[in-house]
mmCIF file as gemmi writes it, N, C-alpha and C atoms, coordinates in Angstrom:
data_model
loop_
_atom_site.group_PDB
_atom_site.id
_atom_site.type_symbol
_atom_site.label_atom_id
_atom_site.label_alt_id
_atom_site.label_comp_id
_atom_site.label_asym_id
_atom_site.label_entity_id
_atom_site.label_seq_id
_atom_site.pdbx_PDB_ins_code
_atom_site.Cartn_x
_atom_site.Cartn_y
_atom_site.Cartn_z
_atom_site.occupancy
_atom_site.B_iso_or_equiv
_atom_site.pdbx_formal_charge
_atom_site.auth_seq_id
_atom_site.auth_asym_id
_atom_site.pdbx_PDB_model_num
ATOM 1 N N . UNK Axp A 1 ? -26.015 0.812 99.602 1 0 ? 1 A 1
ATOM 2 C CA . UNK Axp A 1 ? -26.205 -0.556 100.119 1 0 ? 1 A 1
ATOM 3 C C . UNK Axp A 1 ? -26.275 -1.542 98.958 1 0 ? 1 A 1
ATOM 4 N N . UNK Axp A 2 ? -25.589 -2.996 99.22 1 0 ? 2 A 1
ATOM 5 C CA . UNK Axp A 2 ? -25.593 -3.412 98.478 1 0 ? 2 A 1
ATOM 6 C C . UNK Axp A 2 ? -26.615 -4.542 98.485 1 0 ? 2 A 1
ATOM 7 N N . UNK Axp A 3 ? -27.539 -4.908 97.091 1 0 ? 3 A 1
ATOM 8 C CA . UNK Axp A 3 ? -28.391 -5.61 97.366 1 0 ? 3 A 1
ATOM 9 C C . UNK Axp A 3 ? -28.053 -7.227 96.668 1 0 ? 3 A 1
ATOM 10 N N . UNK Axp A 4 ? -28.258 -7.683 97.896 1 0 ? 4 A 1
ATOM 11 C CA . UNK Axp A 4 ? -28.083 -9.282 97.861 1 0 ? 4 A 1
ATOM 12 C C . UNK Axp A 4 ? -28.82 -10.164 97.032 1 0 ? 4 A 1
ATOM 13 N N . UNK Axp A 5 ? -27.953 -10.784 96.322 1 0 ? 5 A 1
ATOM 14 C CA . UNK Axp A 5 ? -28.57 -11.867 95.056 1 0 ? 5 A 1
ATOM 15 C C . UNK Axp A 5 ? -29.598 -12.64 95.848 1 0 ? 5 A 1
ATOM 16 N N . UNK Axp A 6 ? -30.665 -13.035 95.798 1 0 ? 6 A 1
ATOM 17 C CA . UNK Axp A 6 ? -31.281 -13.934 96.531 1 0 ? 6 A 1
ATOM 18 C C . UNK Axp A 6 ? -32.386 -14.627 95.744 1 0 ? 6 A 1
ATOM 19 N N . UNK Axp A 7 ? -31.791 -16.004 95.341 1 0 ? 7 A 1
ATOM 20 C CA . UNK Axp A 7 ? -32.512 -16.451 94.008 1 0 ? 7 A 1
ATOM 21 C C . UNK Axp A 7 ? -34.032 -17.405 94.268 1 0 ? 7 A 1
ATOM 22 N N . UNK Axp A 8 ? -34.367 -17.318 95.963 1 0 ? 8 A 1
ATOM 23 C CA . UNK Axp A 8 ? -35.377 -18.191 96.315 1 0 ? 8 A 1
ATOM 24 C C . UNK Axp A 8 ? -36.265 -16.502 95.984 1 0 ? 8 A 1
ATOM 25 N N . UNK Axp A 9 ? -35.538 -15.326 96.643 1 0 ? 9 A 1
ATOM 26 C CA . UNK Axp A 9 ? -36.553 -14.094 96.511 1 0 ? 9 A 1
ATOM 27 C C . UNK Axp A 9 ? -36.629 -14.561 94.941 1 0 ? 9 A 1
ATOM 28 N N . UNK Axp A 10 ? -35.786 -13.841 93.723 1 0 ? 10 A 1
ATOM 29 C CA . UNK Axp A 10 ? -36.581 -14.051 92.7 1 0 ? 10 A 1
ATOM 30 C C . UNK Axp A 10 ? -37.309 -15.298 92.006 1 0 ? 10 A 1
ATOM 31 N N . UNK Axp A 11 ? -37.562 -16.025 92.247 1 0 ? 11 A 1
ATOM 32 C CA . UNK Axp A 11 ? -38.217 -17.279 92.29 1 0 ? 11 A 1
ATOM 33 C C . UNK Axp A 11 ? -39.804 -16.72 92.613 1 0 ? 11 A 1
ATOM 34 N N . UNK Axp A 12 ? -39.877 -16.109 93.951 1 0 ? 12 A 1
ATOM 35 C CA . UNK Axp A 12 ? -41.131 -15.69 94.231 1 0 ? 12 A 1
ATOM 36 C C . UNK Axp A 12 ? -41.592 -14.699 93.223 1 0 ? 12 A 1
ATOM 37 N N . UNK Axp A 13 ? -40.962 -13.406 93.114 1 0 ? 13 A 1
ATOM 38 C CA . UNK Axp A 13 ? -40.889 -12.54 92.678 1 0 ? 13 A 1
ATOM 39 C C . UNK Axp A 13 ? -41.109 -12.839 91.092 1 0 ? 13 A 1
ATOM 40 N N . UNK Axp A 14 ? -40.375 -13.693 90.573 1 0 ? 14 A 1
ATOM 41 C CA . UNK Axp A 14 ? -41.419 -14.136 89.039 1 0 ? 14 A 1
ATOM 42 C C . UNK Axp A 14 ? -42.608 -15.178 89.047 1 0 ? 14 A 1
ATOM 43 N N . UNK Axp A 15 ? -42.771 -16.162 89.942 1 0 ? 15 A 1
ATOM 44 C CA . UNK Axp A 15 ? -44.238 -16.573 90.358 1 0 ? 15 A 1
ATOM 45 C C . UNK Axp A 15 ? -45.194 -15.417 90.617 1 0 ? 15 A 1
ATOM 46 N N . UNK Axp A 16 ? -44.807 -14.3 91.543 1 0 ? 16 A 1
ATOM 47 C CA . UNK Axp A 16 ? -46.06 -13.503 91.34 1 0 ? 16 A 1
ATOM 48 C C . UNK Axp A 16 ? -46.085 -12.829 89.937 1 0 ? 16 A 1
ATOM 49 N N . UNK Axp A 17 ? -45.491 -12.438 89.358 1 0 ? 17 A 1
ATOM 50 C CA . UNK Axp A 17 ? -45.099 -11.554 88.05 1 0 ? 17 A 1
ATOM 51 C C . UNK Axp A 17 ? -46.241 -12.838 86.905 1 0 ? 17 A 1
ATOM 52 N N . UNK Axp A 18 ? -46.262 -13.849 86.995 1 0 ? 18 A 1
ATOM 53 C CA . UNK Axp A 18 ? -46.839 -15.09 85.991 1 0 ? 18 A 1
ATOM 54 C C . UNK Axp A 18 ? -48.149 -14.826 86.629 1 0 ? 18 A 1
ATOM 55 N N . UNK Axp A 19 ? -48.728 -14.887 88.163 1 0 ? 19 A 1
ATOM 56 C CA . UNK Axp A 19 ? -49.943 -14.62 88.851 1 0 ? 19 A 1
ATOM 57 C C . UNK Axp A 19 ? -50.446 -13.398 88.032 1 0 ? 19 A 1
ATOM 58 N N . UNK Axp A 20 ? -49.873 -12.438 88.284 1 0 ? 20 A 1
ATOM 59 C CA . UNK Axp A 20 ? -50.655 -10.948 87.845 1 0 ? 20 A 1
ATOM 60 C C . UNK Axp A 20 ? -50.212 -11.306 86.345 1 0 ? 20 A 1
ATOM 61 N N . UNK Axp A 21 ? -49.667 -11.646 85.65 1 0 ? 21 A 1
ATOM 62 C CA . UNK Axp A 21 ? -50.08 -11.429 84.136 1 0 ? 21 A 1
ATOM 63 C C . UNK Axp A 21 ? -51.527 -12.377 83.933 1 0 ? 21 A 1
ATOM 64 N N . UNK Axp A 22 ? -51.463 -13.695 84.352 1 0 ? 22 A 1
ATOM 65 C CA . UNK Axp A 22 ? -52.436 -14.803 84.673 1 0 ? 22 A 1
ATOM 66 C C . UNK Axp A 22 ? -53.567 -14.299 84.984 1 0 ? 22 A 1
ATOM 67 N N . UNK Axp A 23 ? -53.595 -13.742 85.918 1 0 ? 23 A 1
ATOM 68 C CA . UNK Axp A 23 ? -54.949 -12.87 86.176 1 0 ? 23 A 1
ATOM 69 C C . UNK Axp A 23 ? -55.509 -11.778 85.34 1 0 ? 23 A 1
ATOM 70 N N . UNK Axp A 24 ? -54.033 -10.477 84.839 1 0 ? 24 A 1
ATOM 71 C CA . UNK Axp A 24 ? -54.96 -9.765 83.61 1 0 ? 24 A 1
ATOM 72 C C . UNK Axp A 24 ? -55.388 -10.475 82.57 1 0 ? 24 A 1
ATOM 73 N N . UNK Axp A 25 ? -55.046 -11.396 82.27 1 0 ? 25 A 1
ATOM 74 C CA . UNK Axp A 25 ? -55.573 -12.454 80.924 1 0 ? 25 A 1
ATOM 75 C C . UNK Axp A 25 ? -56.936 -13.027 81.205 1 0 ? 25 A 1
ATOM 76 N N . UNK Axp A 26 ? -57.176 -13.457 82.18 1 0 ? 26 A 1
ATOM 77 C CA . UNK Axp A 26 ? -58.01 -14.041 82.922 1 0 ? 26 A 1
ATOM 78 C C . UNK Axp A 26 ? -59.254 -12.189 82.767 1 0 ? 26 A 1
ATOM 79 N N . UNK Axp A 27 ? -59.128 -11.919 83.617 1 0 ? 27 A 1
ATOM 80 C CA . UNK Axp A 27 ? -59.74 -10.535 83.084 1 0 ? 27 A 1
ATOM 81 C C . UNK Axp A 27 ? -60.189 -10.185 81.72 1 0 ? 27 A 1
ATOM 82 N N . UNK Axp A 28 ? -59.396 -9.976 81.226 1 0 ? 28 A 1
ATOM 83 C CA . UNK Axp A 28 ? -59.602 -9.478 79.65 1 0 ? 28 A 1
ATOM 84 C C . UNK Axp A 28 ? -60.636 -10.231 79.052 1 0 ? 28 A 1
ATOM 85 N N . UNK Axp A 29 ? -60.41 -11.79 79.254 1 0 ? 29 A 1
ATOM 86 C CA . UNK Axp A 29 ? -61.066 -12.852 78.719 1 0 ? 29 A 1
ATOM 87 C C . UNK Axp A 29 ? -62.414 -12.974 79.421 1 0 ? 29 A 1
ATOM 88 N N . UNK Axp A 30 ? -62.311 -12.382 80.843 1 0 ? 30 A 1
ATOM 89 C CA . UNK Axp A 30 ? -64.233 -12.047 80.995 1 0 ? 30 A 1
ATOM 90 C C . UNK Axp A 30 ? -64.428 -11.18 80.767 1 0 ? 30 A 1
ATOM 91 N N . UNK Axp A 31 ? -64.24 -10.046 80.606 1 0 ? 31 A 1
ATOM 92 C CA . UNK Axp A 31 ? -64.847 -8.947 79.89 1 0 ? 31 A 1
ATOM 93 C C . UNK Axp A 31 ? -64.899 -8.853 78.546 1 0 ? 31 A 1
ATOM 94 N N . UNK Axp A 32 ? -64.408 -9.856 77.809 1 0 ? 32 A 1
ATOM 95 C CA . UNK Axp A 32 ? -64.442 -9.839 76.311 1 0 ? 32 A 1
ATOM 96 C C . UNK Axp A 32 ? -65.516 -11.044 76.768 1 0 ? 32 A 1
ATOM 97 N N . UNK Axp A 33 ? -65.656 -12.267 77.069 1 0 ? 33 A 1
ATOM 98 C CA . UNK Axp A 33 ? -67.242 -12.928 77.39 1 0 ? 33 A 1
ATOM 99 C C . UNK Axp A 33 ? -68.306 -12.387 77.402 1 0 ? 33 A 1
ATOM 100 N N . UNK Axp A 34 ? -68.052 -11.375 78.329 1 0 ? 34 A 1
ATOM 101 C CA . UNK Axp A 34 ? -69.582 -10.42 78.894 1 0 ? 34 A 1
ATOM 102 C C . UNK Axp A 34 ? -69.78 -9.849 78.167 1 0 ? 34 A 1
ATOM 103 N N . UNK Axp A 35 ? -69.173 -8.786 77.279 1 0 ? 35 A 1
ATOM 104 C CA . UNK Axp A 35 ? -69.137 -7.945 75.886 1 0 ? 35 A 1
ATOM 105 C C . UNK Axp A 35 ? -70.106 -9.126 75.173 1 0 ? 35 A 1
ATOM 106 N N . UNK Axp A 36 ? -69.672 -10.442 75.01 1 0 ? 36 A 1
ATOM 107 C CA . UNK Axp A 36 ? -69.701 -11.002 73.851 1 0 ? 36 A 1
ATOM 108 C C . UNK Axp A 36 ? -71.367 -11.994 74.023 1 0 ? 36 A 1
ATOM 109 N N . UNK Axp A 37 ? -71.421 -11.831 74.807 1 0 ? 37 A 1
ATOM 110 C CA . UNK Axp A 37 ? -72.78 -12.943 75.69 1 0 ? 37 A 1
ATOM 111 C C . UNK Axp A 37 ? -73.765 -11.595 76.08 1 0 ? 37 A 1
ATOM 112 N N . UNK Axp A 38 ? -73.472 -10.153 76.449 1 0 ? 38 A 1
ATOM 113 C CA . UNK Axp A 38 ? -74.653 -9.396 76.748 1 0 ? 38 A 1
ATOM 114 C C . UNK Axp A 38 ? -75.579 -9.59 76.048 1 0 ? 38 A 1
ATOM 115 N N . UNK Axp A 39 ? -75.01 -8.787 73.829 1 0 ? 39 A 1
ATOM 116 C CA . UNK Axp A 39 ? -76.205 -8.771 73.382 1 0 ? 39 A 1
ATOM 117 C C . UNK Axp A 39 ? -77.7 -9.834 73.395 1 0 ? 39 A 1
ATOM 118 N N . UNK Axp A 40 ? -76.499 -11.221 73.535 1 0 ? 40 A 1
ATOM 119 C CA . UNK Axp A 40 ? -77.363 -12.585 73.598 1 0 ? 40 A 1
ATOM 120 C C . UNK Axp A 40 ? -78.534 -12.598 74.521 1 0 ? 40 A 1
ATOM 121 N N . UNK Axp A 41 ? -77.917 -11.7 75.775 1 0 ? 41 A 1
ATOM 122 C CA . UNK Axp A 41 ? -79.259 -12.05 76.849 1 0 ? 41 A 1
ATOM 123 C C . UNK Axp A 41 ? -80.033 -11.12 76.678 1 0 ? 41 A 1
ATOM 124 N N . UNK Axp A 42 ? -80.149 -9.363 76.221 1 0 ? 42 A 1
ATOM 125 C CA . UNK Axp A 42 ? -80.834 -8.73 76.712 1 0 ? 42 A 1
ATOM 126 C C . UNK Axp A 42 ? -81.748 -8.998 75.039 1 0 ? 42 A 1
């Protein structure tokens, strides 16, 4: 089967791809906070 160019699909398809990198960054960057702010509180 042949699969159909469909440039509104990849459109979505790299908006989510920018979301999930966006978010592991986003991640990383609170757990490198919390790492970095624990010793401070306890």
């Amino acid at each position: 089967m042949k699969k159909r160019h469909n440039p509104t699909f990849q459109r979505v398809q790299n908006k989510r791809k920018v979301g999930l990198l966006l978010l592991d960054c986003f991640k990383i960057i609170e757990s490198y906070l919390i790492a970095s702010f624990k010793p401070l509180c306890t």
